[in-house]
N, C-alpha and C positions, 0 to 999 in steps of 0.2 A: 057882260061876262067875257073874261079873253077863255081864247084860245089857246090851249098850248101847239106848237107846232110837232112835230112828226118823229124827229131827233129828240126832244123831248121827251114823250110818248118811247119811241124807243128805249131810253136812258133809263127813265123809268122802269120800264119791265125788265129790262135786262140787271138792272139793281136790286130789285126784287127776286128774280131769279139768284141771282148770285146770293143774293142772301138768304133764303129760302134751301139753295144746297149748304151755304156753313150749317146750318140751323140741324142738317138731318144728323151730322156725324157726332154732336151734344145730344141730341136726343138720344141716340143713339148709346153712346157711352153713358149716360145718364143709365137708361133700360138696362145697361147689362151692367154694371156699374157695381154690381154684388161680386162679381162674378171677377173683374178686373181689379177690385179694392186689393189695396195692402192693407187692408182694417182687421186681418185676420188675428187673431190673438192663437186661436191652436186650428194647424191645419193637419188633416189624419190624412194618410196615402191608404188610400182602400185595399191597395196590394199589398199592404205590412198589417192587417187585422185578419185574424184566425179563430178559432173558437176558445183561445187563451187568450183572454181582457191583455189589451196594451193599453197599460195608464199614463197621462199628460198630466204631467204637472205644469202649475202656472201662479202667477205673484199680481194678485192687484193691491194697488196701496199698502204694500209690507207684508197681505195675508198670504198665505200659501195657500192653494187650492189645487185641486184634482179632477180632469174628467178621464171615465175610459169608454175605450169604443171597443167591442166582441161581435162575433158574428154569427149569429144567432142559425138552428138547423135547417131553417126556410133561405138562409141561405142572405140574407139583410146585417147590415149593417147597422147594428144597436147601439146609442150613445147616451149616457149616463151622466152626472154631477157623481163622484161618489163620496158621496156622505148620504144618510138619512132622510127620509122626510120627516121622522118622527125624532128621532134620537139627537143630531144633526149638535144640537145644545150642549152633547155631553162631553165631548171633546172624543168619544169613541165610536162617534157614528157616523163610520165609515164602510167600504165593503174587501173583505178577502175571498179572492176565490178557489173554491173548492172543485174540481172538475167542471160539471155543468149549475153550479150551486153558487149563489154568492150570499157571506155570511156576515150579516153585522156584527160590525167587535164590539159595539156595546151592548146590544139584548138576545145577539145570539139568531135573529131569525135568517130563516134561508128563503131565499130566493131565486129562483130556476132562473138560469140566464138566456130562455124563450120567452119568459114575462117583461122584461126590460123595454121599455117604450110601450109597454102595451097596458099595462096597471101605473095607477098616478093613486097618492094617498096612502095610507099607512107607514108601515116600518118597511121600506123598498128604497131601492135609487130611485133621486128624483132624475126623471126622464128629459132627454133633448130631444124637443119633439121638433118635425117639420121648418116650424115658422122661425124657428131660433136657431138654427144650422142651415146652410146653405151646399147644394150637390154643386161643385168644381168640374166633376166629371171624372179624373181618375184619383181625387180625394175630396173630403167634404173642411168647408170652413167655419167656423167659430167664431160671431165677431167679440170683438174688444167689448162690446160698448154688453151684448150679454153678458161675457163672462162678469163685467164689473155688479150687471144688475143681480145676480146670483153670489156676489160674493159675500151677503152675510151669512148664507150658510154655514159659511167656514170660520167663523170670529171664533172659536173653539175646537177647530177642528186639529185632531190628532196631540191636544193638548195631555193628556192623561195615559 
């Protein structure tokens, strides 16, 4: 078996070393990597939402689609798809807002805008919860690749 001699040995480690520091600043941007993307399709500034819905509109593959973000009396930032979970098919289910009320334009139901993110199912906005929006810190991100997964909602939306 040889020997490697000492310079070697050296080389060695110090090669590893060096490599070992490129390695932290990929991992690293990788980890925050949400956080640093341009991947954002709608980004909201948490200092322009009030407790009057600002609506984003947005275009996947020709569709037009809609999210809004309000701010709910707990004082949170609530975000929304606004169309339907139920109606969503009819081309009218969508949401207008009424002070603290939001009303779908096709069957008419209301919806207190402290329930948003909190009830999922029925005649309500479908909700943007946690794991599909991402906190930026002084606004929240939206990526592309969601809003595409959510864009059949809208194959009929505001048609009628």
């Amino acid at each position: 078996m040889k020997r490697m001699s000492s310079s070697r040995i050296v080389r060695a480690i110090a090669m590893s070393f060096a490599l070992a520091l490129l390695a932290v600043p990929v991992a690293f941007s990788q980890e925050s990597g949400a956080k640093a993307s341009a991947d954002w399709g709608i980004v909201i500034k948490k200092k322009d939402i009030s407790y009057k819905a600002k609506f984003y509109p947005y275009v996947v593959n020709g569709k037009n689609m809609e999210i809004f973000a309000v701010k709910a009396s707990d004082g949170t930032i609530r975000t929304a798809l606004n169309t339907c979970q139920v109606c969503y098919s009819s081309g009218r289910g969508y949401y207008k807002q009424e002070n603290a009320v939001f009303v779908c334009q096709n069957c008419g139901n209301q919806f207190r805008l402290d329930q948003i993110e909190k009830i999922k199912g029925g005649c309500n906005p479908i909700p943007i919860l946690g794991a599909d929006k991402t906190d930026l810190g002084d606004s929240i991100g939206i990526s592309k690749q969601y809003l595409a997964s959510v864009a059949p909602y809208f194959v009929n939306w505001k048609k009628n």
